[in-house]
Every structure is written in structure tokens, then in C-alpha cells.
N, C-alpha and C positions, 0 to 999 in steps of 0.2 A: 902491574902492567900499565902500559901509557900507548897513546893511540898510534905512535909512530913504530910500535911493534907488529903492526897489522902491514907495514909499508905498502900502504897506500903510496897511489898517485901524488906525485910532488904539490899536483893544484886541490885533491881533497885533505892534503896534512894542512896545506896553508887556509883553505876554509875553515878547518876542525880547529885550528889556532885562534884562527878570527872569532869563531862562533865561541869562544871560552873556554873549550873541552877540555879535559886536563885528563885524569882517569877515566877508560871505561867501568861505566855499568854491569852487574854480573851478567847482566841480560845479553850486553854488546861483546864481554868480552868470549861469551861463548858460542854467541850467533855469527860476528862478524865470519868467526875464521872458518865456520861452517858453510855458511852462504857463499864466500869465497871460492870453495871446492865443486859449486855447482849444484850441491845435493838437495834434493825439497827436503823442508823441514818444518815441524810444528813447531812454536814456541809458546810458553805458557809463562806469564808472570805477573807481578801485581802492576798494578797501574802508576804511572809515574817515575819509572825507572828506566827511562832513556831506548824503549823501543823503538819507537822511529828510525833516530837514527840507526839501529841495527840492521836494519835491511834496508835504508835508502842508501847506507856509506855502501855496500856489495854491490849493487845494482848500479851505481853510481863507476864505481872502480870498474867492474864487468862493459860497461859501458864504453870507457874508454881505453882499455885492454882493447878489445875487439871492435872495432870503431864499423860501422854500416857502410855499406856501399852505398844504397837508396836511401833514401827518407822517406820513413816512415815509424810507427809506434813502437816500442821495443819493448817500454814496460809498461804494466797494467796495475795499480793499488785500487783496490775496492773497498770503501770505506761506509761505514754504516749512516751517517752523518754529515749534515752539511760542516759544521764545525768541525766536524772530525779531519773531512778531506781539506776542508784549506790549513787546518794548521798540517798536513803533513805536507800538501801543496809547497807554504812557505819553509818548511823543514828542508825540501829539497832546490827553491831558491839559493836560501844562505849556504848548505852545503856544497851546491854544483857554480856558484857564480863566479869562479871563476874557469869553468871548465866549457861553455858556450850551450851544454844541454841545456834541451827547452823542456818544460813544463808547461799543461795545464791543467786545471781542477775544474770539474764538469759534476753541477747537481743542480737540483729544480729551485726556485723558488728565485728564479732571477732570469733575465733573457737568455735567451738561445742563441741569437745571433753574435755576438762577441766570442763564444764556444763555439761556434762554427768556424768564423774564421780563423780564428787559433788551430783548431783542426784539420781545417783544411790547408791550410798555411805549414803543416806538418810540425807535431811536437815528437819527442823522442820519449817522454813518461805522459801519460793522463794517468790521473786521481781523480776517482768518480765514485758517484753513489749510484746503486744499481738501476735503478729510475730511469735517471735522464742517460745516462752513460746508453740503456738500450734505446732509447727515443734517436740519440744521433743514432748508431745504428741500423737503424730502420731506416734511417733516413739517407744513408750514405754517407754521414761527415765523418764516420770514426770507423777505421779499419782495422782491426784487431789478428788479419789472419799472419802477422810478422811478430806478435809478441813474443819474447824469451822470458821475460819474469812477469808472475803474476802474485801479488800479494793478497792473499784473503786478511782485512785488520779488525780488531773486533768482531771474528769470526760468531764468538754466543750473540751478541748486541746483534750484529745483520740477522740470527735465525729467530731473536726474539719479536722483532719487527715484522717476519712473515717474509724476509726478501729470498728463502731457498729456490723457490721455482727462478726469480731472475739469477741466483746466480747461475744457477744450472745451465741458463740461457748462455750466458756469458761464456760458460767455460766453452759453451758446444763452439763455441764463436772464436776458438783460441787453436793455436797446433799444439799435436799431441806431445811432441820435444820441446818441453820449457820445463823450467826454474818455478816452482810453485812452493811458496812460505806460505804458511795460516798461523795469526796467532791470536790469542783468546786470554781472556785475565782468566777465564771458567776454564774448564771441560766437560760438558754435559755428554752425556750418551750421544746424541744428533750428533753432534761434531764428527763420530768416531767416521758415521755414513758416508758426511760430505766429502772429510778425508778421503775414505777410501775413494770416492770417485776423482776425487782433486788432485791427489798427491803421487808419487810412486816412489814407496820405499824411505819413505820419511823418516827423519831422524828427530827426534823429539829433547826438545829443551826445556826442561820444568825448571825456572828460576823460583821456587817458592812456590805457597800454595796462591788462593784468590785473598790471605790476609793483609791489611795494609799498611803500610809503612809500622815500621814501631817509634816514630817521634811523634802519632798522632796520640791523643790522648782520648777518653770517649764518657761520658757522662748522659745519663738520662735525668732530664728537667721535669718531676711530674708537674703536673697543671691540669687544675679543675675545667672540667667542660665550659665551653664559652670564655675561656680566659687566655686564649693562647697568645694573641697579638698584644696582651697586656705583659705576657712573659716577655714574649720578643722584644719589647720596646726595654722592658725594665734590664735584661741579657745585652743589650746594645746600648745599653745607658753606662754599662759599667765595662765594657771593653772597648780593644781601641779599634775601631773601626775603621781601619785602613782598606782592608780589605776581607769582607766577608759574602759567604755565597750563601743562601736561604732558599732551601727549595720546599717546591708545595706539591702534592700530586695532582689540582689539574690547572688547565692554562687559568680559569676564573678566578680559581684560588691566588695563582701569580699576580697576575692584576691586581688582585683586591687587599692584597699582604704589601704590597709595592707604593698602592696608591696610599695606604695606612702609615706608611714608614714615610713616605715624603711629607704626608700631612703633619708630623711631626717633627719635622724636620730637619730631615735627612736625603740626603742628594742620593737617589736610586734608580735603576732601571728593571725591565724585566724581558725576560725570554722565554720564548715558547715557540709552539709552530705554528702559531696562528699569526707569527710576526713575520713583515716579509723578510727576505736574504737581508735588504739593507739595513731594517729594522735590526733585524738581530745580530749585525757583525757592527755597526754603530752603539749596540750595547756593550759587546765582548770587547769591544774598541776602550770606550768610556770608562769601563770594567777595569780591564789593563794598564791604561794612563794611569786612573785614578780618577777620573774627574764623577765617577759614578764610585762609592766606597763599597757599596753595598750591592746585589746584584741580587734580583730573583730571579729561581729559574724553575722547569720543570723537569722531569727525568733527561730530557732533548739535552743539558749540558750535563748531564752526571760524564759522559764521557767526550773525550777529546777536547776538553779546555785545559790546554796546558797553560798556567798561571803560578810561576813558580812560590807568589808572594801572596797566597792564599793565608791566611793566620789561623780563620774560622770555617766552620760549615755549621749549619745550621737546619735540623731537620725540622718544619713545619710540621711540615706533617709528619708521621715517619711513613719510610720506603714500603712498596709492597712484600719485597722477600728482601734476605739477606745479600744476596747477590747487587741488590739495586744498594742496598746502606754502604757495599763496600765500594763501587762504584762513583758514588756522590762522596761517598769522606774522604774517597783518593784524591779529591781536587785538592786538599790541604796536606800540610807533611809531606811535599814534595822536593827530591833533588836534598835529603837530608835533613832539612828546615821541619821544627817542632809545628805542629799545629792542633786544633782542639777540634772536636764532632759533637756536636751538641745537639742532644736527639727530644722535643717535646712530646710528651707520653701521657695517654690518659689508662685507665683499666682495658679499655676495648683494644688495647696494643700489649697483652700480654704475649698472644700467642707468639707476635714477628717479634717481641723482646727475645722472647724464649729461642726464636729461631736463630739471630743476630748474636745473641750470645756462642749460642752454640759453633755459630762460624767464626766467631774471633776466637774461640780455645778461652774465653776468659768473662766472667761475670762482669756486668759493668755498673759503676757506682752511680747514684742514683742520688738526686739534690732536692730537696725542699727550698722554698724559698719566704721568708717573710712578707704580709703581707695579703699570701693569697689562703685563700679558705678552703681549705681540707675539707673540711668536715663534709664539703659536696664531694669528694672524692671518699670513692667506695673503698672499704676495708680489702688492702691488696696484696700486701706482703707480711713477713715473720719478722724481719727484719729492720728496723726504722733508716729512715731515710737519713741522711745526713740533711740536716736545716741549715741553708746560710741565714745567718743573721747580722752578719758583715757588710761593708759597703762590698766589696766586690765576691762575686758570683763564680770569679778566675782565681781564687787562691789555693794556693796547694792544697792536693787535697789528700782528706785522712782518708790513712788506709783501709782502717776503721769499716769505713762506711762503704770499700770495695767486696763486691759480693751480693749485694741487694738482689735482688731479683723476682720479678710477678709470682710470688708462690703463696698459699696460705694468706694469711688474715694479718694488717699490721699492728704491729704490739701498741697495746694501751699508750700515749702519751699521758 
């Protein structure tokens, strides 16, 4: 299939050209022609596989199929995430720019006033995080009672944040004949509710499960307590650091992993939500160019950084649940491109081993490293670890040594 089978509008084949597009995605090529027909739909698929565009190209086309008399909002995306909404913000820039539709993206952590008059200046899509999107609102800059499509995106990420009661808000704020998509890398129970009050008669698209790409590769690095940033550095001493992402679970920890890696000499930034809006899209920025290789973050980028030239990821710490490991290694191995998960483990991370295994359908191999002293590392497994004792830490690896896993006592050396 190729995107000109959707026959689109003459002005979004010629954006889809510009913007690179060649094949859809299985994600796109089963959303598009569904969203097409008007029907609410759920969509479910791993991360990185070209969802955006799947409901911005429909809404987009719908758009100018049926052109407004008035101005005013037509379509509504609710994003979990400041990075979430502008990169879908910019998604629908390069797709509609040659079609004249306006866009703006509306979340906190930056003026009001520029979002106002965008708003009130009338746009035909806002991209909003549920926050600020209800502050105008309240306020009277954002009129919602004309939307036709409403997109819920990272529908589990918006419920694990606590924003259910705003969405609620939102919908109550919408008419009841619209276009309603959700879609979700998860499906938790909670989902089924909000559906049921969001949706009518949805048609559901499971591209896969929540597993991630199969070009990522995945490895757990143990490391003795107190030696983690000795691993990181010596893991970044032997790979090519074009571009890697290193997350911590809290913002001190980012800073303090950040300032570690620069004192050593290495050009890095960090992200959190303690950074302002400028702060943190001047990192994503630097991130992107290049001029920053390395990037720290905390869970706030596991979703919505699309960086197709991600090589690494790198877990500091590891994630709370499985949900969150798959989420963070989807920034790597995107758009087809191999990439590596590299998850640093001490004993008190058997159990979320054990959980992270279970969600990839697959044991994962497990590194020793020269160098660092075991023997503070408590008896953990059956199985011995694969020891590099090589210069590089990135060499194929035995199969041998796939299987490891937090069980039982490790065999004598």
C-alpha cells in the first residue's frame, strides 16, 4: 500500500511527499481508511509507528472535504504532555501547510497571552493538555461547543497523571455528534469506562500488543550499589554517543546524572518538569540538532519525543512498572532503525526484572562488566552472567548468556 491509495486531497498527498512518507504504517494503514468513514475508533499500538499522522491525515482531509462556514474550532487532540502536544502541534504544521488550516498547541508552563490570541484570532485544530486547554475555557478564549473531532492520545499516560476528572470536563464541553478517536500504547481496565462515555460504537484497532519494536535489542548491566554513574560513564565511554537518552526516576537524580556526565566531559542536557517550557524544548531542540549527544530525562520524555535517530536508551535507574520500560525504550528502534535498551540493575530490581521480562514474552541477557566488584553484589541468580571483558560492552551478544534472570543464588565463579 502507498499513501496515494487513501486519495487524499491533492494538497495532503503533496505534504505526505514533502514530509518523506513513502508506505504507511500498519497503524496508518488501518486507521486512516477507518477515520475516513467518520466512525469513533479506539487504536492500540506500540509506540513509534507513525500514529500521529493516522488521525491528523483524516481530520485533516475531513477538514477540507467539508470546509466551515464560520470560524471556529473543529478539532480538539488532548495530549498528556507538553512535548507530547507540540510534537503533534508540528505534525499537523508540515502535513496541512499547504492547505491554509490553522493550528495551535495550548499547555502550561509558558504564557497565556500568545495562546490567547491565537485563539481568539480563531484556529481550526488546538492541541492541548487538559490543564491549560480548561484555564482558557474558563476564561472564554477557547470555544469548543463546534468541534467535530476529538482525539483522546495517550489516553493510559493522561489516566496515570490523574487528568480523568479534566477530561470529563472537556468532553461535557464538546457536542454530542462528533468524531471521537482514543488511542493508547496500554489497555487497562479504566480505559474500557472512559470509552464507554467518550466513544459511540467504536471500532477498535489493535496494531500489536504494548511490546516494542523488534530492532531494539535489551540487556541488563548488573552494578554493585553506589557504582552506577561509574557504569554510565564507562557504557558511554565505549559507544558512539551520537545520540543517547538516560533516564532517572526523579528530577534530582536528572540533574545530578547530567551535571556527572558534563563534568566528564561530555555535552549534555536535562529534562524534567521542574524545567520551564523554554527550558525544556531548548533541550529537546539541542537533543535533536545534536549539539547536546546525550540527553537526561525523567518519565515527562518517555512519551512523545519522537527522535527518529535515537541509537540508545539508557535506564538509570530502572522504570517503576513494565509499562513505563516499554514506554522509555520506545524512544529507540524507531521508524525500523536497530537500537539498544540498556537497563542498570542492582538485587532490589528483581521483582520489576521479573515484571519487564514477562511483558516482552522474553528473558533478557544480563552483562557483567570488568572492573567492578561483585562480590558487594548479593548472590542473585542460577545462571552466570555473561562478563565483558572486552573493550566494547556493544558486541554481539552470546546467546549463551540470553535467559538470565533474578532467580535463585549465582553459580560459584
Amino acid at each position: 500500500m502507498e499513501f496515494t491509495d487513501f486519495a487524499l486531497d491533492v494538497r495532503l498527498q503533496r505534504a505526505v511527499k514533502s514530509a518523506g512518507y513513502t508506505a504507511p504504517t500498519p497503524i496508518q494503514a488501518s486507521v486512516i481508511p477507518l477515520a475516513l468513514t467518520g466512525r469513533d475508533l479506539i487504536g492500540t499500538a506500540p509506540t513509534g509507528t507513525g500514529k500521529t499522522a493516522a488521525f491528523v491525515l483524516p481530520i485533516l482531509e475531513s477538514l477540507l472535504a467539508h470546509p466551515a462556514k464560520n470560524a471556529h474550532t473543529r478539532a480538539l487532540i488532548v495530549s498528556p504532555t507538553r512535548e507530547l502536544a507540540e510534537q503533534t502541534h508540528k505534525a499537523i504544521l508540515q502535513l496541512a501547510k499547504f492547505t491554509g488550516i490553522r493550528s495551535v498547541a495550548v499547555y502550561g508552563g509558558v504564557a497565556m497571552q500568545p495562546q490567547e490570541r491565537a485563539l481568539r484570532q480563531g484556529v481550526d485544530i488546538i492541541v492541548a493538555c487538559p490543564g491549560r486547554l480548561l484555564d482558557h475555557v474558563e476564561r472564554g478564549n477557547a470555544k469548543l461547543d463546534a468541534v467535530e473531532f476529538l482525539v483522546l492520545d495517550e489516553a493510559d499516560r493522561m489516566l496515570d497523571m490523574g487528568f480523568l476528572p479534566s477530561i470529563k470536563r472537556i468532553i461535557a464541553e464538546l457536542p454530542r455528534e462528533r468524531q471521537t478517536m482514543l488511542f493508547s500504547a496500554t489497555f487497562a481496565p479504566e480505559l474500557n469506562r472512559l470509552a464507554a462515555k467518550a466513544l459511540r460504537e467504536p471500532v477498535r484497532v489493535d496494531k500489536g500488543d504494548a511490546r516494542p519494536a523488534s530492532t531494539i535489542s535489551h540487556a541488563l548491566c548488573l552494578v554493585p550499589r553506589g557504582q552506577k554513574t561509574a557504569l554510565l560513564l564507562k557504557l558511554l565511554g565505549e559507544m558512539d554517543t551520537q545520540s543517547v537518552l538516560i533516564f532517572t526516576r526523579t528530577k534530582h537524580g536528572a540533574d545530578r546524572v547530567a551535571r556527572q556526565i558534563r563534568q566528564a566531559g561530555y555535552r549534555t542536557s536535562a529534562i524534567h518538569s521542574n524545567k520551564s517550557q523554554n527550558q525544556r524544548q531548548q533541550a529537546l531542540e539541542g537533543f535533536r540538532s545534536g549539539k547536546y549527544p546525550l540527553l537526561v530525562a525523567t518519565d515527562i520524555a518517555a512519551r512523545g519525543l519522537d527522535i527518529a535517530s535515537i541509537s540508545h536508551v539508557i535506564n538509570y535507574d530502572i522504570p517503576d512498572c513494565a509499562d513505563t520500560y516499554i514506554h522509555r525504550i520506545g524512544r529507540t528502534g524507531r521508524a525500523e532503525q536497530t537500537g539498544e535498551a540498556l537497563t542498570l540493575v542492582s538485587m532490589e530490581d528483581s521483582e520489576i526484572v521479573r515484571e519487564i521480562e514477562k511483558s516482552l514474552g522474553q528473558r533478557i541477557e544480563t552483562r557483567e562488566f570488568a572492573g567492578f566488584d561483585y562480590a558487594l553484589l548479593p548472590a542473585i541468580a542460577a545462571v552466570p552472567a555473561r562478563r565483558e571483558t572486552h573493550a566494547s560492552a556493544h558486541a554481539p551478544r552470546s546467546r549463551s548468556a540470553v535467559g538470565y534472570a533474578f532467580r535463585g543464588r549465582r553459580a560459584a565463579r
